[in-house]
C-alpha positions, 0 to 999 in steps of 0.5 A: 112263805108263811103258813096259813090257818088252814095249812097249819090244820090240814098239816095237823089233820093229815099227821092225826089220819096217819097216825090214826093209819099207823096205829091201826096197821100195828094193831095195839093202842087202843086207847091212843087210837080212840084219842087220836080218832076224837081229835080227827072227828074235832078237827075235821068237824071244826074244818067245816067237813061232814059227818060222812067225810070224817067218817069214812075219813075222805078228806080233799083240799086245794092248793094254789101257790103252795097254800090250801085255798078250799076244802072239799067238805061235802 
């Protein structure tokens, strides 16, 4: 089954938010941690998501036979 668009970003946008997560727990890479932050808010801004989602990083989207077939921007 190929990978759609859509999965390709939320896969990307989900490997971003964990790393983001990582970094944050180990408490060092500042720098790396505010690049990959400015590659979520661009992301999830060209995704369609809200201002407030990216903020406070809530991100959900649907799947239907094992693609994502709507996100939950508002």
């Amino acid at each position: 089954m190929k990978a759609t668009q859509l999965d390709v970003q939320w896969q990307q946008l989900m490997a971003l938010c964990e790393s983001e997560s990582s970094l944050r727990a180990r408490g060092h890479g500042a720098r790396l941690l505010k690049l990959v932050a400015a590659d979520i808010e661009r992301l999830a801004g060209d995704m369609g998501f809200s201002a407030h989602k990216i903020a406070t990083r809530e991100f959900r989207a649907e799947r239907a036979g094992g693609h994502i077939v709507r996100l939950v921007t508002e």
